[in-house]
C-alpha positions as CSV (number, residue, x, y, z in Angstrom):
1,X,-5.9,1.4,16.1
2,X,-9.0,-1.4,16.1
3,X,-10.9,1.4,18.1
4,X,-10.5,3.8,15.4
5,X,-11.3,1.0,13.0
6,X,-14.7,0.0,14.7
7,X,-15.9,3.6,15.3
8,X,-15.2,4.0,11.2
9,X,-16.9,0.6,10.5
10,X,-19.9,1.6,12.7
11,X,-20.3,4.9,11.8
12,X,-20.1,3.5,8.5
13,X,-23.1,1.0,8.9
14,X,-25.2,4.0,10.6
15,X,-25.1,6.1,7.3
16,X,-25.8,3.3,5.3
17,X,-28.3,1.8,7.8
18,X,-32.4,2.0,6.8
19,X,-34.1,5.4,7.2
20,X,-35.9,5.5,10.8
21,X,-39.5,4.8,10.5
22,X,-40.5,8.6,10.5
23,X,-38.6,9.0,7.3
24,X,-40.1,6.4,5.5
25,X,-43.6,7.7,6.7
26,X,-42.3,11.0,5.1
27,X,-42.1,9.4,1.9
28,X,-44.9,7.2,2.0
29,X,-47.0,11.2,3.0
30,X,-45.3,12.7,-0.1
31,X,-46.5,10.0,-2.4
32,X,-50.0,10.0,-1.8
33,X,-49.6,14.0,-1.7
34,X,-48.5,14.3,-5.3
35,X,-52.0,11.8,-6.1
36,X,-53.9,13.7,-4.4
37,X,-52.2,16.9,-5.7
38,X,-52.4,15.4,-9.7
39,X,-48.9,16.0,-9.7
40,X,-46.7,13.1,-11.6
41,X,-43.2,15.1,-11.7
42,X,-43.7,14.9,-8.0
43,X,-45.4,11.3,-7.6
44,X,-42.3,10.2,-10.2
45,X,-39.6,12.0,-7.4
46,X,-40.6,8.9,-4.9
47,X,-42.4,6.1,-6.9
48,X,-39.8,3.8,-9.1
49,X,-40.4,3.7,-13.4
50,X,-40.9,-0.1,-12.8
51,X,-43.5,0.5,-9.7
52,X,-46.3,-2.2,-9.8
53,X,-49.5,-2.1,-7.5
54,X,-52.5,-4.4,-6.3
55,X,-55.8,-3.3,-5.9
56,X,-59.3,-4.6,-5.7
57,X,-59.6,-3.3,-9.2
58,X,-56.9,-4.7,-10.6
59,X,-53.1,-4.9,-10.9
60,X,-51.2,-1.6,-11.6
61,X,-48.1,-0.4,-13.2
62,X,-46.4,3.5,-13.3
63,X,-48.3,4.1,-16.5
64,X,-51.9,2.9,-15.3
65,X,-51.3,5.1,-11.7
66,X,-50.7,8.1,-13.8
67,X,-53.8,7.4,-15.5
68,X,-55.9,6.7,-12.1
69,X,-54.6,9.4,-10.6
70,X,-56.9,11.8,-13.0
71,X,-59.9,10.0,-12.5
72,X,-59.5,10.6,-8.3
73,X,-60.6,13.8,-6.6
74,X,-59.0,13.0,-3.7
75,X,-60.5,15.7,-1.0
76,X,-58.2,14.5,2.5
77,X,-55.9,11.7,3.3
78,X,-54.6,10.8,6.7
79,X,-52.1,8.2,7.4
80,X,-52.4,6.3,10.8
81,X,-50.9,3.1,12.6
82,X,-47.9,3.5,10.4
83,X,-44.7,0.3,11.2
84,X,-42.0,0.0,8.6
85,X,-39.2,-3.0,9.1
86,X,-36.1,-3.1,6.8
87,X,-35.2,-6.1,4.7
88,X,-31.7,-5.7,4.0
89,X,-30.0,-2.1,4.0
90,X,-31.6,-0.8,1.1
91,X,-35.4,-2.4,1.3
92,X,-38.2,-1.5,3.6
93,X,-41.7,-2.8,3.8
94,X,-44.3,-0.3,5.4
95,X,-48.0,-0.9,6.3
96,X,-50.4,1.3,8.0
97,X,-53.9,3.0,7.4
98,X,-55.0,5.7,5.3
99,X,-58.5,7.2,5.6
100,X,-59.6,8.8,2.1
101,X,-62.0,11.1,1.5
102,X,-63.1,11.9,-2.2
103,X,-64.5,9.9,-5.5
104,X,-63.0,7.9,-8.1
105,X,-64.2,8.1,-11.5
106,X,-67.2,9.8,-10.3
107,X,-67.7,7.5,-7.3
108,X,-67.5,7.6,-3.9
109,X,-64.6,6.3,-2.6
110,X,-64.0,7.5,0.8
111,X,-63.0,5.3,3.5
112,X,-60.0,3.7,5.7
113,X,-57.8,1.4,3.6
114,X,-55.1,-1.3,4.9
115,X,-51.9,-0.2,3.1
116,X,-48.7,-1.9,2.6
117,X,-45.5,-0.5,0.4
118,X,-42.3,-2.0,-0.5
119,X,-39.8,1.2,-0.9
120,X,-35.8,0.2,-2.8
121,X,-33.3,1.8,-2.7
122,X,-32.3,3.5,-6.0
123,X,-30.0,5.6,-7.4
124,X,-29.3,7.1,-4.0
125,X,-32.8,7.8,-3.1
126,X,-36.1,5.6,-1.7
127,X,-38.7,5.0,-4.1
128,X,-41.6,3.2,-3.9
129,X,-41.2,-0.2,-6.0
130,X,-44.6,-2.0,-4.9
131,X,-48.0,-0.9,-3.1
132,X,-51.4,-2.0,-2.1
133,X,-54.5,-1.2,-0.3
134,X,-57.6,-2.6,0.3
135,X,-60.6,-0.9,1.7
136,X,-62.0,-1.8,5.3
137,X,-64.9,-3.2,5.3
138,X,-67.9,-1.9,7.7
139,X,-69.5,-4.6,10.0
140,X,-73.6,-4.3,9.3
141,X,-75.4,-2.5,12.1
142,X,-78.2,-5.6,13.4
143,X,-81.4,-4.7,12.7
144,X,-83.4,-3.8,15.4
């Protein structure tokens, strides 16, 4: 009887346990998909309502990502060096890279980024409830 009782209780814990890493990179791929795409019923699908961002620009909520979102022509993204870590069962935290290429508002924007996103739990599904980048700076070439 306690073997039945701790194969239940673990295979409990495993379907409640935090998506593997490739999952979460899944996600993370289908959110910056739907901005690239324009597409806010999809972008809504895996980013929370109450989503808030930091950027160079500025700070960010749902309403003002919506609004970005138009003003990017987002040619190509790629997603590199991706690590996700749970905090709890129903947080993660991701970081990686994303290279960019396309303009924002009319200006170039192209380039690798350091990315970080903080994915809940909610309502039976992952959504995004916090994310930031910040654009990788070039070293200067000497002059010579």
């Amino acid at each position: 009887m306690i073997y039945t009782m701790t194969a239940l209780f673990a295979t409990i814990a495993v379907s409640i346990a935090a998506p593997d890493k490739d999952a979460m990179m899944a996600k993370e791929k289908a959110a910056w998909q739907a901005f690239k795409d324009k597409n806010a019923a999809d972008f809504k699908k895996v980013v929370a309502a109450d989503f808030l961002g930091v950027y160079a620009e500025g700070i960010s909520d749902m309403k003002k990502e919506l609004d970005d979102m138009q003003k990017w022509d987002m040619k190509s993204f790629a997603i590199s060096d991706y690590n996700a870590v749970a905090s709890g069962a129903d947080t993660m935290v991701s970081t990686y890279k994303v290279t960019v290429e396309g303009t924002y508002d009319g200006k170039d924007a192209s380039g690798t980024y350091n990315a970080g996103s903080v994915w809940k739990m909610k309502k039976g599904a992952w959504q995004a409830i916090f994310h930031t980048n910040v654009k990788v700076e070039t070293a200067a070439k000497p002059a010579g």
